[in-house]
Structures are given as C-alpha cells and as structure tokens.
N, C-alpha and C positions, 0 to 999 in steps of 0.2 A: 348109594352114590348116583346110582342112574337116575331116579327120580327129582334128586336133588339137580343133577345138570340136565335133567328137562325142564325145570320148572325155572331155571336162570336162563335155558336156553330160549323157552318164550317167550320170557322177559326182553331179551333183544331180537325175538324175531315176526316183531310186532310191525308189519306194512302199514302203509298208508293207503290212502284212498288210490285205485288206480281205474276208479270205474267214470273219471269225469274226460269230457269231452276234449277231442285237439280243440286245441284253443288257437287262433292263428295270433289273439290279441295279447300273448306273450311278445309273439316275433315284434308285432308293432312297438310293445314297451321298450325292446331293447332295442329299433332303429334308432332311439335316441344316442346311444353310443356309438351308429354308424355315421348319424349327422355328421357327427364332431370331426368324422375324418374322411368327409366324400371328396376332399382334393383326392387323397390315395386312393381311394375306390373308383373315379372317374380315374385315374393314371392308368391304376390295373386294367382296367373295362377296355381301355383304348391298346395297352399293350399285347390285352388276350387277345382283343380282335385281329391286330396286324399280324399276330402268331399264326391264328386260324388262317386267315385268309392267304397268307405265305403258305401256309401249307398246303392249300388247296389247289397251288400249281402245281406241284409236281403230277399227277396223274394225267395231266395238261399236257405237262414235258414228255412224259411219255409215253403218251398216246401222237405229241408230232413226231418221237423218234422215229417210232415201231410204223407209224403210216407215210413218212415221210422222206425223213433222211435213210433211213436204212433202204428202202427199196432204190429211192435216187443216191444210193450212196456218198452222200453229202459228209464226208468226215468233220470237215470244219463245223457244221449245225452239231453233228451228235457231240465234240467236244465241248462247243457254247454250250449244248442244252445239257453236259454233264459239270460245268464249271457253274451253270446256273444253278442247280440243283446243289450243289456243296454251298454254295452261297446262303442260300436260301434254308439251308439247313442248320448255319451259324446262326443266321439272324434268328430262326427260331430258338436255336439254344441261348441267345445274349435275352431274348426278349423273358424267356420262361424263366430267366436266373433270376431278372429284374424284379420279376410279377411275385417271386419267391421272396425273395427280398422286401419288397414291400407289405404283404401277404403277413411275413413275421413281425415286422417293425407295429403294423394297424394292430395285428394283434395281441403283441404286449400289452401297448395302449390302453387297448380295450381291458383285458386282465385288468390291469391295475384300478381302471376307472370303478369296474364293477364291484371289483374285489373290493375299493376302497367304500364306494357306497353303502355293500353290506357289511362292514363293518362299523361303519359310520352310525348306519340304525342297529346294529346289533349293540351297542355301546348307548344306546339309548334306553335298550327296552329294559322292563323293571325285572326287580329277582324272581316275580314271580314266574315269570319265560323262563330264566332258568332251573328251575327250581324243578321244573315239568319235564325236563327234557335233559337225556345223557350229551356229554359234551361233544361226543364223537360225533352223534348225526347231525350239530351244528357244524364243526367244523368241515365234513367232508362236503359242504355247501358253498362253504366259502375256500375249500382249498380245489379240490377237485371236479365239482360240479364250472364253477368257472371256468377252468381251464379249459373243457368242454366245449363250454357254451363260447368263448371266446374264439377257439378256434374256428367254430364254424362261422358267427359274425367275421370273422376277419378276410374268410377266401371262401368259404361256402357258397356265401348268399351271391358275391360274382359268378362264381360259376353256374347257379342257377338263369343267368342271364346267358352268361356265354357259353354255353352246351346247346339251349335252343337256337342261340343265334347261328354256332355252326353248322346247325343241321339243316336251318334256313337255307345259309349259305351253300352247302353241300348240294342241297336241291337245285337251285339255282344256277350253280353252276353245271351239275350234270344235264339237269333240261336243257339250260341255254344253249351249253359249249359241247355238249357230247350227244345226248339221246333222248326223250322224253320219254318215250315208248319205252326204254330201259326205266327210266325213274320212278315210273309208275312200279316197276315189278322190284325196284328199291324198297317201296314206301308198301309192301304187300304185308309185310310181319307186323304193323304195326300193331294193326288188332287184336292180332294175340298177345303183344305186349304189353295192352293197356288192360288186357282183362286179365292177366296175371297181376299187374300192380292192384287192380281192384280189388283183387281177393285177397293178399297178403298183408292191406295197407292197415288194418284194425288190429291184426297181431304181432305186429311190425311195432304197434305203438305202448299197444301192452306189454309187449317182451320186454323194450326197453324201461317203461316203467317200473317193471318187475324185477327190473337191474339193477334202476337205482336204490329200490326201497331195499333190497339185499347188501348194496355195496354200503347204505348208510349203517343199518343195522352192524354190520361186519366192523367197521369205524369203529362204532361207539363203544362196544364191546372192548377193541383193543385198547382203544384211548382209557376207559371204565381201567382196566387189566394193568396198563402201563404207571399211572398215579396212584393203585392200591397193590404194587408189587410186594409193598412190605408187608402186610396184611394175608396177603395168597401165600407168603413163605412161614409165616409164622402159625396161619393155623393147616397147614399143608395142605392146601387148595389145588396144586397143581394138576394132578393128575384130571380133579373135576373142571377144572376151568382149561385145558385141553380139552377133554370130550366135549365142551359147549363151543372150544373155537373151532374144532372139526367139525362138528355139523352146522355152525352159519358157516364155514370154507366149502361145502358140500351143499349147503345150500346156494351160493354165492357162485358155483360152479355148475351147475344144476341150469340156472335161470339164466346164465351167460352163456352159454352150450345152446340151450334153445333159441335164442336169439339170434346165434352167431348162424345156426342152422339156415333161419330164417333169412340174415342178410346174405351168407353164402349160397343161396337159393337164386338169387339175382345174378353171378356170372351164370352157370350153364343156362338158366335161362336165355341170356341175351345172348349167348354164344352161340348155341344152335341156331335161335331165328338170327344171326348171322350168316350161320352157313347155311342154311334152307336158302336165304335171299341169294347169297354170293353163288349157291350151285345153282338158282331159279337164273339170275342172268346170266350163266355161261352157257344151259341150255336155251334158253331162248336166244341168245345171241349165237351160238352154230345153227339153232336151225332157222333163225334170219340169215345167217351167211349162207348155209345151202342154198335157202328160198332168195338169195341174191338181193334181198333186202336194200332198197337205197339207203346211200350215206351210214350204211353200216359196217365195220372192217373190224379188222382184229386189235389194232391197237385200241377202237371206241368199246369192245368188250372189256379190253385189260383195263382201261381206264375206269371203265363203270364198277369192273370188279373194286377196283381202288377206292370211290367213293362208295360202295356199300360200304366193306369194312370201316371206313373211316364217318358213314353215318350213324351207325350199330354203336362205337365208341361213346358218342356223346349220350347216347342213349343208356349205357351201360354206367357212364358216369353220373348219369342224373339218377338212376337204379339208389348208386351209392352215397348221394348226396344225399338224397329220400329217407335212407336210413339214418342218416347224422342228422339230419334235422328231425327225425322222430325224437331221436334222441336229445339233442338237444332241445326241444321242445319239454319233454320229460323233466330233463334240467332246468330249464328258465323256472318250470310249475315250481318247486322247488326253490328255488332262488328269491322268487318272487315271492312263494310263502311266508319266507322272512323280511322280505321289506315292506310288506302288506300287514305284516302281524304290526296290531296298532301301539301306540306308546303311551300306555294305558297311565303315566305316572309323569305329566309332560306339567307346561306352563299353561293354565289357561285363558280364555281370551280374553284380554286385557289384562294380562299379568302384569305386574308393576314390579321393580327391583326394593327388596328389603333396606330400609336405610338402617344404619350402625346401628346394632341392637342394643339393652342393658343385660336383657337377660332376664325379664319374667315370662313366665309359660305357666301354659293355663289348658287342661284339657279339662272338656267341657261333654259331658255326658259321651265318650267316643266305646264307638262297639264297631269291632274288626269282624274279619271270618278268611280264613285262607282260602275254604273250601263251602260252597253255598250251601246252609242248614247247618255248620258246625263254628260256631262262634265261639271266637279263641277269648275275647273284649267281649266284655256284657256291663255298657254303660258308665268307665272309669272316669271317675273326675276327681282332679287333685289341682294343686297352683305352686308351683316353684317360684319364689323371688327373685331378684336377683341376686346374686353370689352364693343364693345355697343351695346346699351338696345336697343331692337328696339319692337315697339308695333304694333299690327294688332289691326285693329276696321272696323266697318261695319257691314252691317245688316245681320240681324239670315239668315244663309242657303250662306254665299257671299263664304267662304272659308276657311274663318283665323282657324277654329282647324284643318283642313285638311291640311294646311302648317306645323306646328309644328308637325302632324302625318306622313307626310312624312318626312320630318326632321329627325323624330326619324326612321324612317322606319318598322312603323306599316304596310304601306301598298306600296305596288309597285310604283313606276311613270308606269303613261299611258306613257308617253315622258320625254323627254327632262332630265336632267343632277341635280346632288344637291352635291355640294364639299366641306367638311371640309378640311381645310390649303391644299386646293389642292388634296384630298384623293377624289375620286369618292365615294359616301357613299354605291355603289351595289357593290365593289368591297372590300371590308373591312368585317368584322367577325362582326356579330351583337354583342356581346358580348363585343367585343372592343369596340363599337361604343355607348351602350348605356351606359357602366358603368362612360362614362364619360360627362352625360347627367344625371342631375335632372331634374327631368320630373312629375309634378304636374298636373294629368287632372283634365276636368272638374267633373267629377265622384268619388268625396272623398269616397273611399273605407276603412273602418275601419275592418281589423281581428278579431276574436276571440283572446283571450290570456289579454295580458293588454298593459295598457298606454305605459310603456317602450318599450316593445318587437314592437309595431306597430311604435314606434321613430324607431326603432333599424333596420328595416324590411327590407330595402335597405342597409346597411352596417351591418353585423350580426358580425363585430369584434371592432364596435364600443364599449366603455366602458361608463358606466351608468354617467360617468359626461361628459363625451362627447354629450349626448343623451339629459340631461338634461342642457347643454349648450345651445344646436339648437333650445330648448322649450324655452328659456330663451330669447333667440333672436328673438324669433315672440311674446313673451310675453303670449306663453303658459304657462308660468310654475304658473302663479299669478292661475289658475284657475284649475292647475291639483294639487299643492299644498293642494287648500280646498277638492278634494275629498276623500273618506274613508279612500283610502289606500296609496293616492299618486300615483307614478308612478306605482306602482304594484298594481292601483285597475284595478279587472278584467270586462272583456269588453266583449261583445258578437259581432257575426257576424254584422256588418254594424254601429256599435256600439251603440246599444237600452240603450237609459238615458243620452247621450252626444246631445247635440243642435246640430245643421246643423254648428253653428260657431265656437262653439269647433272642431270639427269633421276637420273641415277645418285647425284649427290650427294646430292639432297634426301633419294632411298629410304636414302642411307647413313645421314642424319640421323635417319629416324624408326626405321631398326634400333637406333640407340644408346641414344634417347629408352627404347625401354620397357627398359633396364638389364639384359638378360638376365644367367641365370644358366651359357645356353650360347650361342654365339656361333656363327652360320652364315652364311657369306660365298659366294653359287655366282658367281663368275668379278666380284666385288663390285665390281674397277676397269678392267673390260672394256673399258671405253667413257670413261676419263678419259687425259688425253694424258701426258706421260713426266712433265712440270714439277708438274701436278698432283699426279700419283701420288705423284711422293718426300713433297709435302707432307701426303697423305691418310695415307701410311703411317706420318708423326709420330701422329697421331688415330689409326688402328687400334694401334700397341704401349702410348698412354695407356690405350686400350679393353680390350686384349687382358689387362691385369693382375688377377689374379683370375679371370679367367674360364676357359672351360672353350670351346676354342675349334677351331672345323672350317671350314676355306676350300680353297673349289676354286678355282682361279689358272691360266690359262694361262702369264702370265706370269712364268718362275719368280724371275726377281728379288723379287717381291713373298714368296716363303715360305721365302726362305734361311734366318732366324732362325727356324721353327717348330719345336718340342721335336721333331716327328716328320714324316719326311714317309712316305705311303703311295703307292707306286706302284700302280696299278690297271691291270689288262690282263687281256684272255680272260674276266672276272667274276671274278676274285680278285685279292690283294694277292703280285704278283710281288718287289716289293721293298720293304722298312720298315728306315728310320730317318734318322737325322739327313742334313743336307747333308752336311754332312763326310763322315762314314759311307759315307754312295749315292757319294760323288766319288771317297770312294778306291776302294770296290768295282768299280769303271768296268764298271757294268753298265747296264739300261736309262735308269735316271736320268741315271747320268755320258753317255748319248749323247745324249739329250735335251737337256740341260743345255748340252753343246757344244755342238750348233746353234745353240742360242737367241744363244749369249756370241759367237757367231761361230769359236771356235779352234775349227780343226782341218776347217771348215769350204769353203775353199777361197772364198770371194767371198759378196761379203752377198746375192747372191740367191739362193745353194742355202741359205743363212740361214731367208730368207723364205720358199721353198719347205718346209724342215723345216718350221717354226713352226707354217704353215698346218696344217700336220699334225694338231698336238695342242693347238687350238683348242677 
C-alpha cells in the first residue's frame, strides 16, 4: 500500500518550473484590466491622498497644544484643537469606508473580466490540453489564482503609489513644519531596510511560487478524488488515497509555513527599525533641549515622535504589498500560461464558412499521431457518399474514434487531406463545419439544469415539442415521461439518478435535435440493454436517411445494414466493405463477427471472452 500511495502521490506532486525570472511584463499584461476602470482608481488615488494628508495634522495639532495653549493656557485653542482633531478623524474614517468600497466594487470587476477571458480560451483550446493535464490544476487557475490576482489589481497596485506618496508627505511635512535636523534622524533606518528587502526578495518569490505549484497539485488531486468517488469505494481505495491526500496536505503545509515565515519576517523587522528611529529622536531631541537647541521644545520632539511611527507605517505596508505582489506575480505566471497556450485547432487565415453540405467525405492518405514517433493513422483513405452509413470496428487502441475526431476536427492531421463535397476541412470555419455535424461521443456528458434544456443544448432555438419529438424517436420519452417532473425534472452535473442508458438516450436525443448534415455515432448504444437497442435502432435507420453517416459500434449487430463497413487495425483500414462482402471474404471481420453471433465459437464464454476484445 505504501508504495502504491507513493507512486500516486508523485503523480500529483509533480511542480512546475519555478526557476524563471520576475517577469514585471505580467503586471503590464494585466494593466489592461486596470485601464478599463482608471475613473475608480483615479477616485481612490485622490481619496487616499486627502486621507493621508488629514492625517498628517494631527501631530501638528499637538505639537501647537503642548507648545502653545497649554503653557498660555488658552482653554478655547485646546478645545478647537480637540474638536479639530475628532473632525479630522471622521473624515478619515468616511474617506477609508469610501476607498473600501470602491477597492471591492474595481475588484469584482476585474474577477469577472479575467475569469471570463480565461474561460473564454480555455473553451477554445483542443482536447489535446485536456487530455495532458488533471482537471483540478486547471481549475484552481481560474477559480483561485484569480481571485488573488484580482485582489491585488484592485487596491494593491494604489497603494503602491500612496505609501510612497505618504512618506513624501511625512517628510515634508516634518522638515518643513517641525525639524529638519530630526528628519534626517527619521530617515536613518532606512538602509537597513532596503538591505533587508534585498536579501529576502529571491526567496520571497520562490516560496510563493512553491505555493502555488503545491496548492494546484493539492486541487487536482481532490477534484481527480471527488469525480471517481465511486470507483475509490468500490475497489476500497480509501485508506490509500488518504495517505496520498495527507502528504500533498503536508506538503502544502510545509511550503506555506515557509513562506509565511518569510512574509512574517517583515513586521519585527520594521518594528524595531521603528523603535531604534523613535528612541534615536527622543534622545537626540533631550539632549538638543539640554544643549538649548533653537526652535526646539518638547511638543516638536512629541510631534516628530509622531511622524516617525507614522513613516515606518507606510514602510511596513509596502513590506506587505511586496509580498502579495510576489505572489501575485506567481499567479498571473500561471494564469497567463493558459492564455498563452496556443489554439492549436483554430480557423486558419483565410478561413471561409462551409456552405450547406450533401455529405460526401473523402480522407485522403491522412496519418495522425497523439504523441510525436507513435502513429495512431498510418495513411487511411476511404470516401463516404452521400447518405451512407458507413461503420468502423476493430480492436480497442486500432483507430476508429480518432477518424471521426479528425472528421470533426478536434484534433490536427499529422498528414495527409480530409474533404467535405470537396471543401478541405483546415480551410473552412470550425463553426461551419461542426454545426452541421451531430456528433455523439463516446463520453455521455449530462449538464446540470434538466431533461429539456440537455435535449435543447446543441440547438438552444429549438422548441419544447421539437425536443420532445427527438426523445420520442430514440424512445426516450417512454422513460422521461415516468419521472417526477418530466422534462423539467432537474438533473445534476453528469446526471446523478439517471442509469448509464438513460443518460445515453437523452445525449441520443440532443444528437438528432440539431439535424446534422453528417451523422456521428462513437459506440452511440454502448450502455442501452438488448430490448432497447432493437427499438433505438428503428430511430437511428428514420435518422440515418439522407444523411451522410459514421458509427463506431462494438456491437456489430447494430452496423449490419451499413453501405460500408471499415475494418481498422495497426492504424489503417485492413478490411472495406459491406457485411456480406467481409462475411464471405472470411477475413478479419468474418472472425470478429463469429465470435460475437456465437458460431464456431465453441461455448458463450469464449463468446464473451472474444467480445471483450473489441470493445
């Protein structure tokens, strides 16, 4: 068992590259999201500033108490300058509620904009992207890394403006209106401050990448875990797939501990060179007041005290920004990785839109490969007419859904040519090309929402008795009829409480709905029982007329009547043509064939043994 949950456990705890450089020209990519809302960001800018600068009277105010009214006992001044000071105290608290406010509103925005972008290409990219990669470290990019990255675009990137700008201000003010000769002894820690940030800024950025690459992995895993729960309970998986979620939780804990180390390393930093500065002007400012020091008194110490801590602040804050932009930084790499990954299966230049098809195809010496040096195609060429059926069969791994996926053009040709009525199919608008293709994989995917709306889901201008016509004709309807609600009973993701055969019906029903003008069926009635079948297959020969039609079938009863059938084996076409044809030639098919029908067989369980075969 140990073995086995280390070798699953490496399998998810595979990082990415974290050895490439800050990139500053992430941040640039994403100003584009900031454009979109620089009225809010100029509001902010102006509200944080009136903040700051109101706040920087007070040590003003009481530096005239302490030197002024209290010695001239001026009761009326120390009450203004205490009514002034509550004032001034509000307005900072309305302007910060404001800048909050706004701060949240920019950064929805932003969320949605981003979120929606990468979704936008992720819904582009071909199966092969997915095919490479667990679902989970997609998602946690688009669900989590966002939110991140948004946050800090929304009030971060201000605050990197108005931190130095207070500290401007703070100087300025102390020079001007209090001390110079204190400001200097202000501005004395800085040096240790910037060579502390020096040192810490390369592992500051590693840690956080090293976060991320843990918190995806950790995703993927769960999400992998939560879609095969029935699978872990059936072969009692649990106890091993615990011990692999405790060590990426342990790993994940591990690289966030260190980090947080690193960023919690920035208060006591800034804290002490706080108090170093804050005790360096109170002794220097006693022993200016012994040494009688002009224009220097005790309210100009208390005040200076005041704007130290209050310039150490911004300093402490920029500490912490530093870090959310490492991090976020981290995140954009990421985020951008997927908008960047190209869309290898797009329109090319000068695409043109397919005009109304009949329905002859034509592949022309084509040779695939999933994986570069292992060629799945090795050079098939065949020609479907119009309206005929033609079927692929042969064993698991020979080819046949990789024809009908090129067909559809999920995935590139390695080589060679594939033609609708003469239309090159890379030279046409995928849009055009697919809308007139029903297209049934082998992967019944059932939505959330209900019965109807997953009929309707390929044609959304369909009308509910249109919908419940296409049900009617694979002879779904006898069985969405008895449930709760009918067509409007609701359905969850992959559809949890419908059978594998139902599931298969509905997908049959929204295949037929969009009317294709080529017909694709990959193993269409895999999962419907024998009594079903005969009745689906009345619905598939109404369907099949006129159209221009390609099913892969394990079982071959279902493609006896097809104009053609294509045996597929090695990555080419070993055998073509009719039933009859392949049964008298008593070659690959005619052996196939007898297994399935039981002659020649010897007992129905080397039957079932064959069968399994060429599944």
């Amino acid at each position: 068992m140990k073995a086995l949950a280390d070798r699953k456990r490496n399998t998810f705890n595979v990082d990415e590259e974290l050895d490439a450089p800050f990139n500053w020209n992430h941040l640039k990519r994403a100003m584009k999201y900031i454009k979109r809302y620089r009225k809010n960001f100029v509001k902010t800018f102006f509200i944080s500033a009136a903040a700051i600068l109101l706040g920087l009277l007070t040590p003003l105010l009481t530096m005239l108490v302490i030197d002024t009214y209290i010695p001239g006992e001026n009761v009326p001044g120390i009450l203004v300058a205490g009514a002034a000071f509550i004032a001034v105290s509000v307005v900072i608290v309305v302007c910060n509620r404001a800048r909050s406010r706004l701060n949240a509103t920019t950064g929805q925005y932003i969320v949605s904009e981003i979120r929606a972008d990468l979704f936008a290409h992720l819904q582009k990219l071909p199966f092969d992207y997915y095919d490479s990669r667990p679902a989970g470290k997609i998602l946690v990019r688009v669900v989590n890394y966002v939110n991140t990255v948004a946050d800090f675009l929304s009030s971060g990137l201000v605050n990197f403006i108005i931190e130095p700008l207070s500290m401007v201000f703070i100087v300025l003010y102390a020079a001007l209106f209090v001390s110079w000769q204190l400001t200097l002894v202000m501005l004395c820690g800085l040096p240790l401050f910037g060579l502390y940030i020096f040192t810490i800024k390369r592992k500051q950025r590693r840690a956080w990448q090293l976060v991320s690459n843990k918190q995806s992995n950790m995703t993927a895993y769960i999400a992998e875990n939560f879609n095969g729960v029935r699978v872990t309970q059936a072969f009692t998986r649990e106890a091993v797939n615990q011990e692999v979620m405790e060590e990426l939780l342990n790993e994940n804990r591990r690289v966030w501990m260190k980090a947080v180390r690193i960023i919690h390393s920035m208060w006591p930093v800034t804290a002490v060179l706080a108090r170093m500065v804050t005790a360096a002007i109170y002794v220097v400012g006693v022993a200016a007041l012994i040494g009688a020091m002009d224009n220097l008194t005790v309210g100009v110490v208390i005040a200076m005290a005041g704007y130290a801590s209050r310039f150490w602040q911004p300093l402490q804050n920029l500490g912490n920004l530093y870090n959310n932009l490492i991090n976020t930084v981290a995140y954009l790499e990421r985020i951008f990785q997927v908008m960047d990954e190209p869309v290898s299966v797009a329109d090319g230049e000068g695409a043109y839109t397919l005009p109304v098809i009949q329905g002859n195809v034509t592949f022309m010496d084509v040779v695939f490969s999933y994986e570069p040096g292992i060629p799945v195609l090795k050079g098939v060429t065949f020609e479907a007419l119009e309206g005929e059926s033609i079927a692929l069969v042969g064993p698991t791994g020979a080819g046949k859904s990789t024809i009908i996926n090129l067909l559809s053009r999920f995935y590139n040709l390695s080589g060679g040519k594939v033609y609708i009525d003469g239309h090159d199919i890379d030279e046409v608008t995928l849009v055009s090309l697919r809308r007139q293709m029903g297209i049934m994989l082998q992967d019944t995917f059932i939505f959330s929402g209900n019965i109807i709306e997953n009929i309707r889901y390929g044609r959304l201008d369909a009308t509910d008795k249109e919908c419940v016509e296409a049900a009617r004709t694979v002879f779904a309807d006898e069985f969405i009829q008895k449930l709760p609600k009918g067509y409007y009973t609701p359905v969850n993701e992959r559809g949890e409480g419908l059978s594998a055969g139902q599931k298969q019906l509905i997908s049959f029903a929204r295949t037929l709905l969009s009317d294709p003008r080529i017909l694709i069926l990959d193993e269409a009635t895999s999962s419907i029982d024998t009594n079903t079948e005969r009745l689906v297959q009345e619905g598939i020969a109404r369907l099949l007329v006129g159209r221009t039609s390609f099913i892969v079938a394990h079982r071959l009863s279902t493609i006896r009547n097809c104009s053609k059938i294509l045996y597929i084996d090695g990555g080419n076409i070993a055998e073509m043509g009719s039933h009859d044809e392949l049964i008298e030639a008593r070659g690959l098919y005619h052996k196939l064939y007898m297994s399935q029908s039981g002659e020649g067989s010897g007992t129905q369980k080397s039957c079932c043994q064959k069968q399994g075969d060429w599944v």
